[in-house]
PDB file of N, CA, C and O in Angstrom:
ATOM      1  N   UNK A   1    -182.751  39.249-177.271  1.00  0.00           N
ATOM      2  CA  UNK A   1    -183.570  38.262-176.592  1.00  0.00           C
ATOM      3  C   UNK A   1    -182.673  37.377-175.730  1.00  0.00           C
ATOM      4  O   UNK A   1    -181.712  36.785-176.221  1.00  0.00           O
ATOM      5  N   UNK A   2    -183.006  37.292-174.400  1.00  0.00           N
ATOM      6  CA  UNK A   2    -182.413  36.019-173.728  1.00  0.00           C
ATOM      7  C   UNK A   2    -182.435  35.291-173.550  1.00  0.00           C
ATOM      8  O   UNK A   2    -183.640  35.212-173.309  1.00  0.00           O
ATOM      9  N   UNK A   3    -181.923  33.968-173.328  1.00  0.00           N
ATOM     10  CA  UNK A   3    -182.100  32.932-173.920  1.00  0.00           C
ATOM     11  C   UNK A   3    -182.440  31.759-172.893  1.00  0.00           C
ATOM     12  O   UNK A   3    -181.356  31.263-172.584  1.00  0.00           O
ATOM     13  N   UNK A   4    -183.628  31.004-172.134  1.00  0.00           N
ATOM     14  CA  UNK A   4    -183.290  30.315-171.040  1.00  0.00           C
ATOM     15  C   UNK A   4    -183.975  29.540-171.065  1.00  0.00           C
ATOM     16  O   UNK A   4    -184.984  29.800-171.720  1.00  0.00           O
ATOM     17  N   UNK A   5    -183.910  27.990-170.347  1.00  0.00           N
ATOM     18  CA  UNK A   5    -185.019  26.791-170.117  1.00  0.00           C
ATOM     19  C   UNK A   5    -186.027  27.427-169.710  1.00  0.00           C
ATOM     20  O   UNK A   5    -185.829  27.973-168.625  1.00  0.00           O
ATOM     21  N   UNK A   6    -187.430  27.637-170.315  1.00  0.00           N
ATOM     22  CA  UNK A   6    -188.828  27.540-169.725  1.00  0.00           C
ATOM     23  C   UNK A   6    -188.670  26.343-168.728  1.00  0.00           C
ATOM     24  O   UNK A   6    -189.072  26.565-167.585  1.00  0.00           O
ATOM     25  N   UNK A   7    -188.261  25.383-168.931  1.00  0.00           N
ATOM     26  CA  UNK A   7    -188.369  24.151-167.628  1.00  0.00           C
ATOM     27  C   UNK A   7    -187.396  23.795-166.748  1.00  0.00           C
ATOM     28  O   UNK A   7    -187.262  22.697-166.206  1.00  0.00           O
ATOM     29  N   UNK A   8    -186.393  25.238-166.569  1.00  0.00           N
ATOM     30  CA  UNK A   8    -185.721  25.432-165.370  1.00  0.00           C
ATOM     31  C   UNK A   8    -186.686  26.234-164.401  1.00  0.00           C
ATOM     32  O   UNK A   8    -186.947  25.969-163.227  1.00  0.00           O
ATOM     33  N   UNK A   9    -187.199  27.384-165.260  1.00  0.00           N
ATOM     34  CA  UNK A   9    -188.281  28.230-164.006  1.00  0.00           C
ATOM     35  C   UNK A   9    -188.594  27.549-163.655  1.00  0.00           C
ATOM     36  O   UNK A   9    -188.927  26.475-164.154  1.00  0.00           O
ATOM     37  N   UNK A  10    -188.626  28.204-161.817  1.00  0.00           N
ATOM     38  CA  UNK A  10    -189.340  27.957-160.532  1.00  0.00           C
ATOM     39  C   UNK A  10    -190.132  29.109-160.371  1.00  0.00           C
ATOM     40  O   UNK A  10    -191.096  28.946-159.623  1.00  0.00           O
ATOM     41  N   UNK A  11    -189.985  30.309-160.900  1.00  0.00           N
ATOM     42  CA  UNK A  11    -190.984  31.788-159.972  1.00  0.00           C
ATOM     43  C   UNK A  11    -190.024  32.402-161.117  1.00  0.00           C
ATOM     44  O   UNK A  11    -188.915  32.189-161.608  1.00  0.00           O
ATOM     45  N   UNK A  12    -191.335  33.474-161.278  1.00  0.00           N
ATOM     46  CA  UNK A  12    -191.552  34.968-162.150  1.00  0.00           C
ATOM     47  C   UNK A  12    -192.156  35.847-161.107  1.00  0.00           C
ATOM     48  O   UNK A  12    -193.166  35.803-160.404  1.00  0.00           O
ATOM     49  N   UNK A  13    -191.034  36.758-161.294  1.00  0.00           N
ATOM     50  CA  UNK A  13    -191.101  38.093-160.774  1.00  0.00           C
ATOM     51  C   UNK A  13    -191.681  39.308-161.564  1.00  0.00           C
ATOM     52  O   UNK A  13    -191.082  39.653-162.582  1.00  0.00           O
ATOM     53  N   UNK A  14    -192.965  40.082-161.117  1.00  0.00           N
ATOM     54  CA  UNK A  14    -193.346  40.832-162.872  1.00  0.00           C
ATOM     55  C   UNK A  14    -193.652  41.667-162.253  1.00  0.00           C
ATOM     56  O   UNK A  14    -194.579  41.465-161.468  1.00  0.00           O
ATOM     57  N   UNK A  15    -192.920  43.226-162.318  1.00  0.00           N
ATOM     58  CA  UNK A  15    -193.542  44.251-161.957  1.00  0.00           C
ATOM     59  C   UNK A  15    -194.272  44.415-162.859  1.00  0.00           C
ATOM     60  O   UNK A  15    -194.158  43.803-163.920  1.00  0.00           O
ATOM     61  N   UNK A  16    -195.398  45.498-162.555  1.00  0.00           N
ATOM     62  CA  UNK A  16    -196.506  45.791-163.133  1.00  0.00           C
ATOM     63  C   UNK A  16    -196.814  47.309-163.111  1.00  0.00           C
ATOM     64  O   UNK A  16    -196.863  48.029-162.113  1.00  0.00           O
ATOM     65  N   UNK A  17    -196.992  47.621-164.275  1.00  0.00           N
ATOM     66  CA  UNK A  17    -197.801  49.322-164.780  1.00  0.00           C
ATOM     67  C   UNK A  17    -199.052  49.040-164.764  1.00  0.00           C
ATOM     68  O   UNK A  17    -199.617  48.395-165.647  1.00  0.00           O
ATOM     69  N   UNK A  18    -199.694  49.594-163.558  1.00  0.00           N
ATOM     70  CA  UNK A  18    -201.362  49.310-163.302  1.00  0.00           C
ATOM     71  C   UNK A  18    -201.806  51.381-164.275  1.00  0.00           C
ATOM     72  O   UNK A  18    -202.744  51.712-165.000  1.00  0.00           O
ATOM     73  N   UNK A  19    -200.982  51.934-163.918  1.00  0.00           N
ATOM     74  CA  UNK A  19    -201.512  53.314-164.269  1.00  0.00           C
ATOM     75  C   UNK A  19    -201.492  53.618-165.370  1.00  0.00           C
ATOM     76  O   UNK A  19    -201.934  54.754-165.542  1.00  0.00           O
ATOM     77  N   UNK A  20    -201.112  53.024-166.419  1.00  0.00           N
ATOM     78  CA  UNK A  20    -200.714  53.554-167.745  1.00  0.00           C
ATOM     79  C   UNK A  20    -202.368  52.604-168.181  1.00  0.00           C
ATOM     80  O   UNK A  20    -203.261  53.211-168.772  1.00  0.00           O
ATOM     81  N   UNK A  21    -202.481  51.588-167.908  1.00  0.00           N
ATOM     82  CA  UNK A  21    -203.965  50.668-168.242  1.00  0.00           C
ATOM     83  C   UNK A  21    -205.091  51.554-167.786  1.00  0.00           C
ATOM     84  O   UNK A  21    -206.013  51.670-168.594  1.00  0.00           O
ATOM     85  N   UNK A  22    -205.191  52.189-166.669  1.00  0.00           N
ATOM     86  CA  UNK A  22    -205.998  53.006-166.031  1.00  0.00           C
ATOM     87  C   UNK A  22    -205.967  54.242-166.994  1.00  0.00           C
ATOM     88  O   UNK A  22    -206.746  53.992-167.913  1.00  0.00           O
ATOM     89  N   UNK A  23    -205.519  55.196-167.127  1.00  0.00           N
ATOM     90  CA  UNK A  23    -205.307  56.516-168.325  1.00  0.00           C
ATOM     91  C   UNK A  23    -205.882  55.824-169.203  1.00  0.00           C
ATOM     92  O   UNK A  23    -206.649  56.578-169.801  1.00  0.00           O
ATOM     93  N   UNK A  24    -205.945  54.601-169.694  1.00  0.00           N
ATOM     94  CA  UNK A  24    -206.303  54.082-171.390  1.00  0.00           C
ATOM     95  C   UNK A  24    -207.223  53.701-171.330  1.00  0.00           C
ATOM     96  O   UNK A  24    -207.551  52.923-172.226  1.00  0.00           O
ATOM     97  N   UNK A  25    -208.343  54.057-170.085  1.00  0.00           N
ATOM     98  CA  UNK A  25    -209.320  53.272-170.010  1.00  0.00           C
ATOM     99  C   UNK A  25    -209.608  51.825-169.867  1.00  0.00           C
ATOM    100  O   UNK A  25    -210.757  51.393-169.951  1.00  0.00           O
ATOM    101  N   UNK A  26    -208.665  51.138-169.670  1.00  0.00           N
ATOM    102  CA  UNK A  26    -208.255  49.751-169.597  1.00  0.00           C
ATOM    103  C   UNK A  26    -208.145  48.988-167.861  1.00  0.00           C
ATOM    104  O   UNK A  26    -207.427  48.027-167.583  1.00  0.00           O
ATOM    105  N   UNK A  27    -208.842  49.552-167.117  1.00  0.00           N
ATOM    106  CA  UNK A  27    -209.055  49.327-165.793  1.00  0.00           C
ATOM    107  C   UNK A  27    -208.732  47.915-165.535  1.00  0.00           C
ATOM    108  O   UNK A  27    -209.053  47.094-166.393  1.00  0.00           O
ATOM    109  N   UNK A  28    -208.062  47.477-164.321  1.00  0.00           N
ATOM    110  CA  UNK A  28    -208.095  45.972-163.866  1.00  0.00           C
ATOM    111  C   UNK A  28    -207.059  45.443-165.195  1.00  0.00           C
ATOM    112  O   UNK A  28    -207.605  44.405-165.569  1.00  0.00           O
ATOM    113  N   UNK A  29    -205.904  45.661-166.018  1.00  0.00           N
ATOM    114  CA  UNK A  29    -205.003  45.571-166.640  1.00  0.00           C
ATOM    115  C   UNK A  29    -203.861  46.415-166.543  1.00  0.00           C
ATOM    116  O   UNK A  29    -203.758  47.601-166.229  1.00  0.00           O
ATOM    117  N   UNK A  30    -202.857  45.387-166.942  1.00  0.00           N
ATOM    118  CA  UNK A  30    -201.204  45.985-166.655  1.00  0.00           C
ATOM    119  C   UNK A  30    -200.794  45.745-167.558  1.00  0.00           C
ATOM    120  O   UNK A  30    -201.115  44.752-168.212  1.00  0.00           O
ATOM    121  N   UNK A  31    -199.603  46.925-168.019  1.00  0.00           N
ATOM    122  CA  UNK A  31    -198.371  46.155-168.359  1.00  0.00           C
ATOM    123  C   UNK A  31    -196.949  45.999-168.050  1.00  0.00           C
ATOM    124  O   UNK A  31    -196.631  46.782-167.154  1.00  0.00           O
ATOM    125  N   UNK A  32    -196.207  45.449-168.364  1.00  0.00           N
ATOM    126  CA  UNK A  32    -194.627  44.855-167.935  1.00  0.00           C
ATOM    127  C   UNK A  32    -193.893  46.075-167.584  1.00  0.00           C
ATOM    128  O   UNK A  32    -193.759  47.084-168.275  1.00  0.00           O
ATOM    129  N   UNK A  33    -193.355  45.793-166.194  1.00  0.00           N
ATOM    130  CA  UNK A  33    -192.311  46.675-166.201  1.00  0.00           C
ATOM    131  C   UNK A  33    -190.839  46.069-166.443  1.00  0.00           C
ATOM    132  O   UNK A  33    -189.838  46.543-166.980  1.00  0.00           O
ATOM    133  N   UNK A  34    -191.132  44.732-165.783  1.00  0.00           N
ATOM    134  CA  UNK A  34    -189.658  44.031-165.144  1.00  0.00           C
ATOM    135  C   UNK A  34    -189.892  43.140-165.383  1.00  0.00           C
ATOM    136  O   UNK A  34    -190.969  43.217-165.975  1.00  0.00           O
ATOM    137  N   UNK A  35    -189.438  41.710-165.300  1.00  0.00           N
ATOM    138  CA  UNK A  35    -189.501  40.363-165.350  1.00  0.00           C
ATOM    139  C   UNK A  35    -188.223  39.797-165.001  1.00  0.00           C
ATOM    140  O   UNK A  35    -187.242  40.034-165.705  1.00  0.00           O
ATOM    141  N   UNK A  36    -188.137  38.981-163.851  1.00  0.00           N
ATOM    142  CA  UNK A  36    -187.445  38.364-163.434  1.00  0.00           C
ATOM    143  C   UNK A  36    -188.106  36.690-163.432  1.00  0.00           C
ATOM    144  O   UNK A  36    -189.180  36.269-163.001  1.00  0.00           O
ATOM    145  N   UNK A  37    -186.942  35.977-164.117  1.00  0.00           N
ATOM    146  CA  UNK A  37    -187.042  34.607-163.711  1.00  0.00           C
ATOM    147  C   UNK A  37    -186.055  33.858-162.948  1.00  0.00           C
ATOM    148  O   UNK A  37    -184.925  33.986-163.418  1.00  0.00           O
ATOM    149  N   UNK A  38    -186.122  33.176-162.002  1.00  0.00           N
ATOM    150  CA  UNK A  38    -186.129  32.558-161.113  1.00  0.00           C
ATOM    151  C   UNK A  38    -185.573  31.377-161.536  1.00  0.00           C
ATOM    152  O   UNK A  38    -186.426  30.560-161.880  1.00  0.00           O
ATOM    153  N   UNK A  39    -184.169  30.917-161.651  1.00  0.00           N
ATOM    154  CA  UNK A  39    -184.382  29.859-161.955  1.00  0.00           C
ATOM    155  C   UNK A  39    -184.217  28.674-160.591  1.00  0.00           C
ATOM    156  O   UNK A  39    -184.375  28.965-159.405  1.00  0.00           O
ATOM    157  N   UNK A  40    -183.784  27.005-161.248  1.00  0.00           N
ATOM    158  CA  UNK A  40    -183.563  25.906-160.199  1.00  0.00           C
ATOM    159  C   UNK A  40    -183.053  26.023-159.372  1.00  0.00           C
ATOM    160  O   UNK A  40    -183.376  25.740-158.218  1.00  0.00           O
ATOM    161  N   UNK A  41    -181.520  26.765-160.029  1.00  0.00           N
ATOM    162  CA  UNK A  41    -180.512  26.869-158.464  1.00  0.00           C
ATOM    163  C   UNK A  41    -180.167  28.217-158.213  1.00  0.00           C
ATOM    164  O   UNK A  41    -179.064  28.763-158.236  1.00  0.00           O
ATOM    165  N   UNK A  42    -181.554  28.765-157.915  1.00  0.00           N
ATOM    166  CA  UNK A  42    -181.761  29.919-157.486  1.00  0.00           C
ATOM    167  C   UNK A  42    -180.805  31.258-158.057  1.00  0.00           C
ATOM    168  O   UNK A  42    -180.311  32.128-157.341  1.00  0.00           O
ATOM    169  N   UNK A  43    -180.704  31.157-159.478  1.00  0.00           N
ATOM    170  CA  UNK A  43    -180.197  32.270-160.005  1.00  0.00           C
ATOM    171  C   UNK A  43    -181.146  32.972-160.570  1.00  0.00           C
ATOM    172  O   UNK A  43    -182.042  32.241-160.990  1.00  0.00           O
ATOM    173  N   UNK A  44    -181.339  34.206-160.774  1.00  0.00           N
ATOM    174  CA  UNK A  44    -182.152  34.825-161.468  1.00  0.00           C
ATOM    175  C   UNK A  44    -181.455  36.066-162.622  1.00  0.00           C
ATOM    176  O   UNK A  44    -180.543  36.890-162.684  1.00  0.00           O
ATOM    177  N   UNK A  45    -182.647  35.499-163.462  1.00  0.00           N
ATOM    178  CA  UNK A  45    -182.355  36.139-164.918  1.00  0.00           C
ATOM    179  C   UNK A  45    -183.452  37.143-165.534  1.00  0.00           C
ATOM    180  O   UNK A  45    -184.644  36.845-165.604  1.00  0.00           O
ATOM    181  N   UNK A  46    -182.949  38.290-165.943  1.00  0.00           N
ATOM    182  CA  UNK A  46    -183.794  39.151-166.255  1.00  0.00           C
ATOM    183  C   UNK A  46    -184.536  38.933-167.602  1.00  0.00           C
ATOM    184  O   UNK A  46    -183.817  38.412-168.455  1.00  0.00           O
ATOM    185  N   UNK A  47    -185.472  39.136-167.891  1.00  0.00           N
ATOM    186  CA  UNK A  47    -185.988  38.773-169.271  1.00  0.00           C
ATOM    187  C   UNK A  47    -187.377  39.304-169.677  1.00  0.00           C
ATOM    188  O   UNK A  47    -188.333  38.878-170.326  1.00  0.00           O
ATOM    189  N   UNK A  48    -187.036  40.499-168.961  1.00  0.00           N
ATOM    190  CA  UNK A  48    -187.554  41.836-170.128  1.00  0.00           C
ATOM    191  C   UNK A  48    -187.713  41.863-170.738  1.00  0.00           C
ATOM    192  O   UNK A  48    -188.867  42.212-170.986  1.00  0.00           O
ATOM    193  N   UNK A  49    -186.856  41.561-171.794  1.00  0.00           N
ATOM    194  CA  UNK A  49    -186.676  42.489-173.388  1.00  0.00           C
ATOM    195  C   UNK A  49    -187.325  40.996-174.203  1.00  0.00           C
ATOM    196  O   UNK A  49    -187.752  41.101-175.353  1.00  0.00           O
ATOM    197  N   UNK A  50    -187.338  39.859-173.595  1.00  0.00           N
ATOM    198  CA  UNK A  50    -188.417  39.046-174.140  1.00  0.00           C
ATOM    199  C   UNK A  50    -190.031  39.104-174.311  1.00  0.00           C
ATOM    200  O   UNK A  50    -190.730  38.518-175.137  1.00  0.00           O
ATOM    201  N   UNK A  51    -190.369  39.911-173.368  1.00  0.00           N
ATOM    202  CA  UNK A  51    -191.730  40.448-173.162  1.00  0.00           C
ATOM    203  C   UNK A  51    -192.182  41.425-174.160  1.00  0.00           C
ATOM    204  O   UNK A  51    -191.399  42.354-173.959  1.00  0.00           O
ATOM    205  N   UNK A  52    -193.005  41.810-175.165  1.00  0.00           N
ATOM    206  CA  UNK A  52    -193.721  42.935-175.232  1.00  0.00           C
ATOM    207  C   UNK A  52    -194.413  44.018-174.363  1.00  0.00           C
ATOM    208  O   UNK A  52    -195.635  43.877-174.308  1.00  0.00           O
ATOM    209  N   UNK A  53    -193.805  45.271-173.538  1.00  0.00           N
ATOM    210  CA  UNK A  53    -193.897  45.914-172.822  1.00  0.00           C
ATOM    211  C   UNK A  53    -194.886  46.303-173.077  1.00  0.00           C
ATOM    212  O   UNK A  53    -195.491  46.517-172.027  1.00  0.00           O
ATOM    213  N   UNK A  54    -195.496  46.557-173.965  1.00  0.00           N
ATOM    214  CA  UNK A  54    -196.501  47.600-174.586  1.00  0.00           C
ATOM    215  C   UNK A  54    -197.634  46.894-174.478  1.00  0.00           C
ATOM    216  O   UNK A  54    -198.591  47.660-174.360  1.00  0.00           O
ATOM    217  N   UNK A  55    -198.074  45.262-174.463  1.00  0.00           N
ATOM    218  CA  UNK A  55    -199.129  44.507-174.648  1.00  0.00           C
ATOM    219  C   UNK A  55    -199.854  44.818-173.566  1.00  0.00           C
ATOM    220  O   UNK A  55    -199.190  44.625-172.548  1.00  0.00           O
ATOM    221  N   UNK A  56    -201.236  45.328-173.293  1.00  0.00           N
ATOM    222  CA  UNK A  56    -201.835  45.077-171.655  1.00  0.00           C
ATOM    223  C   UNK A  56    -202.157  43.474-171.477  1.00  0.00           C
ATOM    224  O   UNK A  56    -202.469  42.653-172.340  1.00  0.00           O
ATOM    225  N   UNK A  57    -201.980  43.316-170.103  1.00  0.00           N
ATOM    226  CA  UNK A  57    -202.033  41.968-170.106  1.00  0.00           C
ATOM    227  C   UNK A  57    -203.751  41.851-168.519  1.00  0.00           C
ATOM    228  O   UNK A  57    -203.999  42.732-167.696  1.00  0.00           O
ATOM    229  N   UNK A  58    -204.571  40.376-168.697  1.00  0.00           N
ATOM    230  CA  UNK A  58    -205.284  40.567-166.999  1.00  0.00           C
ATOM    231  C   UNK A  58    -204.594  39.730-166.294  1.00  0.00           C
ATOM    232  O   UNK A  58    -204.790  39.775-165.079  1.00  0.00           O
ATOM    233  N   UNK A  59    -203.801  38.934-166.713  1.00  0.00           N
ATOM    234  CA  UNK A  59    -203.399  38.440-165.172  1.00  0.00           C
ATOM    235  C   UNK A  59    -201.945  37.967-165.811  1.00  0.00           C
ATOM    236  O   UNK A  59    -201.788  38.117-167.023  1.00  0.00           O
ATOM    237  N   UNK A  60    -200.638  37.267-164.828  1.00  0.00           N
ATOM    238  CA  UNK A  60    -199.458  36.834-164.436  1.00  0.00           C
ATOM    239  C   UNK A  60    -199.397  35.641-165.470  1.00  0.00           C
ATOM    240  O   UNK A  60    -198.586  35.451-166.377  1.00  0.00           O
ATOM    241  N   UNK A  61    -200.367  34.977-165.117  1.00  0.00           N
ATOM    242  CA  UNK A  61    -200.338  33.797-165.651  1.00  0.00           C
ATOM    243  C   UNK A  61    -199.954  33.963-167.446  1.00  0.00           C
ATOM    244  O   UNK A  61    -199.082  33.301-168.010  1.00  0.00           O
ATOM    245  N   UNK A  62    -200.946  35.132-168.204  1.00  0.00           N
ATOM    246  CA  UNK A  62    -200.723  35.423-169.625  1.00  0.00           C
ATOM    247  C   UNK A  62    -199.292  35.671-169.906  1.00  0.00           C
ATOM    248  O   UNK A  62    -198.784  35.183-170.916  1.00  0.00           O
ATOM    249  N   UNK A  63    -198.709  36.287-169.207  1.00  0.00           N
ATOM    250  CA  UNK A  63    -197.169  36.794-169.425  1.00  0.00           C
ATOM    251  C   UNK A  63    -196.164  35.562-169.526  1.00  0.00           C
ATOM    252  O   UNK A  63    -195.391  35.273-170.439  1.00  0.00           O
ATOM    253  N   UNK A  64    -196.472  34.759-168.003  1.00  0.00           N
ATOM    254  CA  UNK A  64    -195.843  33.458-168.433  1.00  0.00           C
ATOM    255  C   UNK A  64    -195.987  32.997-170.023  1.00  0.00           C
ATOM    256  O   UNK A  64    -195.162  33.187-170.916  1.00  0.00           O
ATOM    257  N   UNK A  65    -197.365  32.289-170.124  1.00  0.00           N
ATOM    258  CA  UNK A  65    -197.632  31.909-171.467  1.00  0.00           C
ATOM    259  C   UNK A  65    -197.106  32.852-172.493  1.00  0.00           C
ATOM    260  O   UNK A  65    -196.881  32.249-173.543  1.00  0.00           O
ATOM    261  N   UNK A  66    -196.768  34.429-172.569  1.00  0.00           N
ATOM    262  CA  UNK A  66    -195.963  34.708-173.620  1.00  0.00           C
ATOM    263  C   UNK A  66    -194.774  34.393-173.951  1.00  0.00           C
ATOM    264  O   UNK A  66    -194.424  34.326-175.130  1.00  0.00           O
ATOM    265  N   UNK A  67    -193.840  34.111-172.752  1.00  0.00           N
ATOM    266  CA  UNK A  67    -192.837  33.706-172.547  1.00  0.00           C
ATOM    267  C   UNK A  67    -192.590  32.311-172.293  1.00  0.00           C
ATOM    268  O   UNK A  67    -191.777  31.713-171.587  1.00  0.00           O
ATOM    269  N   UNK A  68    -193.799  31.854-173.302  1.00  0.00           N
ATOM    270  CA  UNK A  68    -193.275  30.209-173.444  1.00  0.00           C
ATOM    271  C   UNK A  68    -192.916  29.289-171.968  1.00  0.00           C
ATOM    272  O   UNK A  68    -192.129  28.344-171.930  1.00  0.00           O
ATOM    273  N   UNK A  69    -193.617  29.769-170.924  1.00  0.00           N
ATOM    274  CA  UNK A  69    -193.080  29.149-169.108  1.00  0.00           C
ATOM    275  C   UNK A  69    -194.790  28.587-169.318  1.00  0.00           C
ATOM    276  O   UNK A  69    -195.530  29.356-169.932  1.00  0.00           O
ATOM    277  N   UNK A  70    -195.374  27.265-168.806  1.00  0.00           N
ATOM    278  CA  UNK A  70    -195.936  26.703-168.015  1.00  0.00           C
ATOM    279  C   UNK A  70    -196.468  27.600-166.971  1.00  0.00           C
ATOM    280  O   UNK A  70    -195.580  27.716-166.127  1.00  0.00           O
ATOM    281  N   UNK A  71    -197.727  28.434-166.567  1.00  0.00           N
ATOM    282  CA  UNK A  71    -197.475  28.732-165.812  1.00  0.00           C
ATOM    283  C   UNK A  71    -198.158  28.000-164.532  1.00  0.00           C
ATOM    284  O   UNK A  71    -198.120  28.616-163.466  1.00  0.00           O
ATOM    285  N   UNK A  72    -198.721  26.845-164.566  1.00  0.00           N
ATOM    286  CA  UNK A  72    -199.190  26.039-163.711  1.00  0.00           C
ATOM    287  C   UNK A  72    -198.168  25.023-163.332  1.00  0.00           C
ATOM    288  O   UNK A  72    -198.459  23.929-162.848  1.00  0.00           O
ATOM    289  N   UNK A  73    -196.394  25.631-163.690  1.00  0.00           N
ATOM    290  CA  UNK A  73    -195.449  24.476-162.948  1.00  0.00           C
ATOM    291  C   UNK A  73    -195.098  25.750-162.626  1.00  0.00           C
ATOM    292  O   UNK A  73    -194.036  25.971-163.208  1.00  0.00           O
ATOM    293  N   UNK A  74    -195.527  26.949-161.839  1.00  0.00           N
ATOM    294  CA  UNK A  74    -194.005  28.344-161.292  1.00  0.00           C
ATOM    295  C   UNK A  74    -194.903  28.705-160.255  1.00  0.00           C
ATOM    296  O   UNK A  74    -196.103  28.465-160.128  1.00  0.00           O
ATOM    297  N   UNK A  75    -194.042  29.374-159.482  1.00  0.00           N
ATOM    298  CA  UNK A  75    -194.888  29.959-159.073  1.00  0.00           C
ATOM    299  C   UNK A  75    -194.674  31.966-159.303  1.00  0.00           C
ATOM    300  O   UNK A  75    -193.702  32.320-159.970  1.00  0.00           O
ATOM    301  N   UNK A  76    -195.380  32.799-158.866  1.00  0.00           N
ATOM    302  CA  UNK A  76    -195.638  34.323-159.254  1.00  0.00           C
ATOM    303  C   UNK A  76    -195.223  34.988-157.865  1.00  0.00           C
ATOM    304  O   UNK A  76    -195.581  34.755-156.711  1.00  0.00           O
ATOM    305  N   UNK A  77    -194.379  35.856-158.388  1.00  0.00           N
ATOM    306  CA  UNK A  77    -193.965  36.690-156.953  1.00  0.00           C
ATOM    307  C   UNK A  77    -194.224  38.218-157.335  1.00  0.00           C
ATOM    308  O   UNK A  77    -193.788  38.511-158.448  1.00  0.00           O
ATOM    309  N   UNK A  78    -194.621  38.876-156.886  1.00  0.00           N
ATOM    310  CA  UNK A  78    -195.200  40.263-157.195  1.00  0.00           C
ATOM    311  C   UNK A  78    -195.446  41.067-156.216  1.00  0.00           C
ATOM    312  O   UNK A  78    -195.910  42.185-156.438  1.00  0.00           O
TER     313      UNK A  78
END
């Protein structure tokens, strides 16, 4: 697990598996490919392996909230 301020993020980067939700019957849901966070002084940190890959998620915003980020202080780049 990596380890970082939720209240340094500025922007989450989240690729997304739309096709694996689609096969499962799970239409209009994704899950994680990537996750990049973004931090203050513009470094970015990967934090993947903090995520549950496997969870389907409906929107950006849930992923934040798994990962303990605010997501009404970031913004979403995708």
């Amino acid at each position: 697990m990596i380890n970082f301020n939720a209240f340094d993020v500025v922007s989450l980067y989240i690729e997304k598996d739309t096709e694996t939700a689609e096969h499962c019957g799970a239409g209009g849901m994704f899950q994680v490919i990537k996750v990049i966070a973004v931090i203050a002084d513009d470094n970015e940190i990967d934090i993947t392996e903090n995520i549950d890959q496997g969870k389907f998620y409906t929107k950006s915003e849930d992923v934040a909230v798994d990962l303990g980020i605010n997501p009404k202080s970031i913004a979403f780049e995708e």
